[in-house]
C-alpha positions, 0 to 999 in steps of 0.5 A: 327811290321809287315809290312801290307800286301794288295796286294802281298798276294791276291791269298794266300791261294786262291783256282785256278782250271787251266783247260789246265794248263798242257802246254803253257800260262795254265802252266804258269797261274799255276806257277804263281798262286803256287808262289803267295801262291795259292792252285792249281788244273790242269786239261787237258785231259790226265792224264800222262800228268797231272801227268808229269806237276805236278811233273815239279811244284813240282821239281820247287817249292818243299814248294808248293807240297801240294798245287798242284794236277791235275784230267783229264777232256776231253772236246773234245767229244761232246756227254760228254763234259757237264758231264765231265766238271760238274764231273770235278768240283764236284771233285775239289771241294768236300772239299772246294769251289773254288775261282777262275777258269781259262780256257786256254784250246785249240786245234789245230786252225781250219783254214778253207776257207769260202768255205769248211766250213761244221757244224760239221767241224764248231762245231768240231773248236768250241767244246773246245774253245767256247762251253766248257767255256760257259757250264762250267760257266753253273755249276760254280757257284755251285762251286764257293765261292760267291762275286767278289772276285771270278772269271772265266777267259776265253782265247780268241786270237787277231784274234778276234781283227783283222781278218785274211783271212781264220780264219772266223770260228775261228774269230768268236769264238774269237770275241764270247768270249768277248761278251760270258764274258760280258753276263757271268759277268751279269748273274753270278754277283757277281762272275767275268768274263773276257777274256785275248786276247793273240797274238803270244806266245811262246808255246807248240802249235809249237811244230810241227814246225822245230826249223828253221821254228819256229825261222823263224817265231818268228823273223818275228814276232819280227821284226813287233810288237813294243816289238821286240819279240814274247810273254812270257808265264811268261808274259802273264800270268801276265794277268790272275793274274791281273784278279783274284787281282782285285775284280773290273773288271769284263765283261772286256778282257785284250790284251797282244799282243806285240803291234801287232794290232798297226802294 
């Protein structure tokens, strides 16, 4: 007789729509949505990037290649946002209804003193971290398999717990998150959501600085936070799965931060 299989298998089979999961903790969330046997779709906004993702999970896990395709869905036009994210969805799901959607999409932090602040500079800094999650819980619904074993899992930053001198506009958006998750699970119920709040982590997003100064940085941050060492994309993560596993959480936020806001 076969052993009973409750919790290793939660996501197999389940259908993952990852939107930023061509690079850093999105990338992440798709591998290991692919290991837990899930059936995954990528989006970001360009499609030669999609497609280079999709090979790289592909050559990573050759039994999964059907199991993983990737549209692009540009989120950073205003005047387009709403029907890019709508047409995104009725794409992904035309066949079949989604389970679960993740959203780790993000632009460069716009850093701003109080006193340069403008709204379109403040509407531009919020675009995709704010008010992209927020019209794409607008629309979800429609293609979500309805109860609580579905979910939307949105991304904030540990700025929202901790505030930073000159991140005012983007502290606000992060703290908007949490409260954006708690709204969102009452009037969604029963679909799910949540919120993970992620401190400094190893990324893509560096990928302007010198190794010199990005090793700088990262020990820096290693020598402060209690872990000893700046956050893994393969642990974070662990974050978004636990999320979708645990059909009883819902208006929550998870901080997978090193310890950083005991320092």
């Amino acid at each position: 007789m076969a052993d009973q299989v409750k919790y290793t298998n939660k996501l197999k089979d389940k259908r993952v729509l990852v939107i930023g999961g061509s690079s850093g903790i999105g990338y992440g969330v798709a591998e290991a949505c692919l290991e837990n046997g899930s059936i995954v779709t990528i989006s970001s906004s360009n499609q030669s990037r999609i497609d280079r993702t999709i090979a790289k999970l592909q050559a990573a896990y050759p039994s999964a290649k059907s199991r993983i395709t990737g549209h692009a869905c540009n989120l950073g036009d205003q005047a387009t946002l709403e029907t890019n994210l709508e047409t995104l969805l009725k794409t992904v799901a035309t066949d079949h209804k989604l389970d679960h959607i993740v959203f780790t999409a993000a632009d460069p932090l716009a850093v701003m003193k109080v006193a340069d602040l403008t709204l379109p500079a403040l509407i531009s800094a919020g675009l995709i971290r704010f008010f992209a999650p927020l019209l794409l819980a607008k629309h979800a619904p429609a293609y979500l398999n309805p109860g609580p074993a579905s979910s939307i899992t949105l991304t904030t930053g540990s700025v929202s717990e901790r505030p930073r001198p000159d991140w005012s506009a983007i502290g606000a958006f992060a703290t908007g998150l949490q409260g954006m998750a708690r709204g969102l699970a009452l009037d969604l119920k029963p679909i799910r959501v949540n919120v993970v709040s992620p401190g400094a982590v190893d990324t893509e997003l560096g990928r302007g600085m010198t190794e010199e100064a990005k090793g700088e940085m990262f020990k820096a941050i290693g020598e402060k936070v209690p872990t000893g060492q700046v956050g893994r994309v393969e642990d974070v993560a662990e974050a978004f799965l636990y999320l979708m596993r645990d059909g009883n959480v819902t208006g929550s936020m998870v901080s997978s931060n090193g310890g950083a806001l005991l320092v």
